[in-house]
C-alpha positions as semicolon CSV with decimal commas, in nm:
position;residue;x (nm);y (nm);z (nm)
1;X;4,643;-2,000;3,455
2;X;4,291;-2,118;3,364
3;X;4,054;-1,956;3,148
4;X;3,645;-2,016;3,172
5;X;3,538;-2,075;2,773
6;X;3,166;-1,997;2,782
7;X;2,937;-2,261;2,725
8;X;2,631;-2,225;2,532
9;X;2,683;-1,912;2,335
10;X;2,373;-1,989;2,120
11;X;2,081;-1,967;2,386
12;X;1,939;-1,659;2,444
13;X;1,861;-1,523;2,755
14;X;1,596;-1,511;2,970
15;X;1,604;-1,141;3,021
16;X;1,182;-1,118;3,128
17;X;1,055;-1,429;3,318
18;X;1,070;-1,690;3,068
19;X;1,081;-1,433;2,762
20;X;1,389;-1,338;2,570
21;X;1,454;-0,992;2,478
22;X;1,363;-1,057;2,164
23;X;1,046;-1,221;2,236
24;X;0,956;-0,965;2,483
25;X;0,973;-0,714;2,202
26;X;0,706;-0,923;1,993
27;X;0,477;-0,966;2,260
28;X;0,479;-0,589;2,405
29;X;0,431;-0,506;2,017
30;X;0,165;-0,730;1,985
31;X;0,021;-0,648;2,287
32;X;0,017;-0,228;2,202
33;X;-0,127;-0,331;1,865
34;X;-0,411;-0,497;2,029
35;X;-0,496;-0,256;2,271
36;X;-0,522;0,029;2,037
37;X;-0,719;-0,174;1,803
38;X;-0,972;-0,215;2,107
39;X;-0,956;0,177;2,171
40;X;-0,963;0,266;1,862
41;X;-1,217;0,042;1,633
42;X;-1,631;0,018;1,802
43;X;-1,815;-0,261;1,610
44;X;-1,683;-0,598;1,864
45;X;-1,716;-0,823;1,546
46;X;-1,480;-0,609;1,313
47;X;-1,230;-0,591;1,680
48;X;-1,178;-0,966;1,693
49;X;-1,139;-0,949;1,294
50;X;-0,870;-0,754;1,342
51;X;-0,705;-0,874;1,607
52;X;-0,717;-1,261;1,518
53;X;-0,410;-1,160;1,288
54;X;-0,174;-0,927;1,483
55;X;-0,200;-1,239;1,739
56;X;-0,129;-1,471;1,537
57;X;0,154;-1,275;1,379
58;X;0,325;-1,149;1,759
59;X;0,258;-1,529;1,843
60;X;0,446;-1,659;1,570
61;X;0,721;-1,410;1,567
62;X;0,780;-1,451;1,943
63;X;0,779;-1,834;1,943
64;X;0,756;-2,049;1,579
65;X;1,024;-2,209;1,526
66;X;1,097;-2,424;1,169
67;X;1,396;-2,624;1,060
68;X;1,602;-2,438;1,409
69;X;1,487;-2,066;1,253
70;X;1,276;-1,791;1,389
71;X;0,969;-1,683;1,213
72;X;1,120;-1,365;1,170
73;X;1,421;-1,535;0,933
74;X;1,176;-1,757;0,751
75;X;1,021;-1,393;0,650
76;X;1,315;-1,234;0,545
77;X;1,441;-1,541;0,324
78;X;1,056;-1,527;0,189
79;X;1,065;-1,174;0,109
80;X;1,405;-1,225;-0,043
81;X;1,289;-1,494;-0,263
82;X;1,028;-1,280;-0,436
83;X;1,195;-0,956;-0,448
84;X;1,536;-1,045;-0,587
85;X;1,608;-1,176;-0,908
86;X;1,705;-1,565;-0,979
87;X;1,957;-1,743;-1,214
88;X;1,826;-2,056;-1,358
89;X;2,132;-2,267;-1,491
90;X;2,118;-2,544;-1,705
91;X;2,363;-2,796;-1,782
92;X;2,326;-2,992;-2,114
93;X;2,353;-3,383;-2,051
94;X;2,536;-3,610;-2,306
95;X;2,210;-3,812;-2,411
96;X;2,195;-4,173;-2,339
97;X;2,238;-4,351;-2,658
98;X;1,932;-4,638;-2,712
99;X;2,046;-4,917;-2,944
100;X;1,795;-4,858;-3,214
101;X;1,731;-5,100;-3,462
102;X;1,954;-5,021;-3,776
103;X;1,779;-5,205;-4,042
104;X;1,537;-5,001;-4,158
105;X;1,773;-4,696;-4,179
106;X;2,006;-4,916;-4,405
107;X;1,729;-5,044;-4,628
108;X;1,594;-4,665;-4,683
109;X;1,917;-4,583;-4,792
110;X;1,955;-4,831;-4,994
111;X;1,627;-4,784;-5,178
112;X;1,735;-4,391;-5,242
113;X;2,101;-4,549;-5,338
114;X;2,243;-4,379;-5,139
115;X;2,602;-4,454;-4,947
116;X;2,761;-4,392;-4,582
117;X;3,024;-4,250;-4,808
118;X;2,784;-4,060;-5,085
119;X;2,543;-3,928;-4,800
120;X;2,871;-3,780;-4,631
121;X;2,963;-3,646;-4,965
122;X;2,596;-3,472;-5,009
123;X;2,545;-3,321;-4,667
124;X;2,953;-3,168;-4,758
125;X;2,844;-3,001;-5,035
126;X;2,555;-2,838;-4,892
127;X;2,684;-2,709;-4,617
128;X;3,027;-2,567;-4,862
129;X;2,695;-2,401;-5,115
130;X;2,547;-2,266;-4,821
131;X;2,887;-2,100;-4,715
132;X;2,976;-1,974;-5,029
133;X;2,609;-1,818;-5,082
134;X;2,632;-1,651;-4,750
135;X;2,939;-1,478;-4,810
136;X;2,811;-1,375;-5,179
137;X;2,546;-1,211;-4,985
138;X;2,747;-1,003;-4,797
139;X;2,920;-0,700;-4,906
């Protein structure tokens, strides 16, 4: 027995003329918006003022279309960007090494007379006096 598989699942369809449901929706919307706004509101110049942007908005809901998504997603994902809270993570990279010139480090050291071996031997000692001093601190 053979079995249709339906082709095209994606599309929308054409449920008004060349409209989708969906943009249908927008455009009766838009198009109730508009006509109270001209019922409703008298001076002609503060009309068109207010209806530039509810056109503009039912136009671009009904048919803008970026990167293969509605308008209508691309305001969601905006309003979901500035209402919810972000994680910022950062990742510490080994540092690239530079081959420095070693001479002058050397030379210092030897002018204080100090060692590889005696500087290790300092910096040891430090850090054991600043243990010990913390935990004399403490009670």
């Amino acid at each position: 027995m053979e079995y249709q598989v339906p082709q095209f699942i994606e599309v929308e369809d054409k449920i008004f003329g060349p409209f989708t449901l969906k943009q249908f929706i927008y455009l009766a919307g838009g198009g109730g918006l508009t006509a109270i706004i001209i019922l409703y509101v008298r001076p002609l110049v503060l009309t068109f003022v207010l209806i530039a942007p509810v056109l503009a908005l039912t136009g671009a809901l009904a048919f803008y279309r970026m990167n293969n998504k509605s308008f209508i997603e691309l305001l969601e994902a905006g309003f979901n960007y500035y209402t919810k809270g972000r994680l910022y993570l950062w990742k510490k990279e080994e540092a690239v090494e530079m081959p420095v010139a070693a001479a002058p480090v050397v030379e210092t050291r030897q002018k204080l007379g100090l060692s590889r071996g005696r500087l290790h031997d300092l910096a040891w000692s430090l850090d054991i006096k600043d243990q010990k001093a913390g935990e004399e601190s403490q009670p």
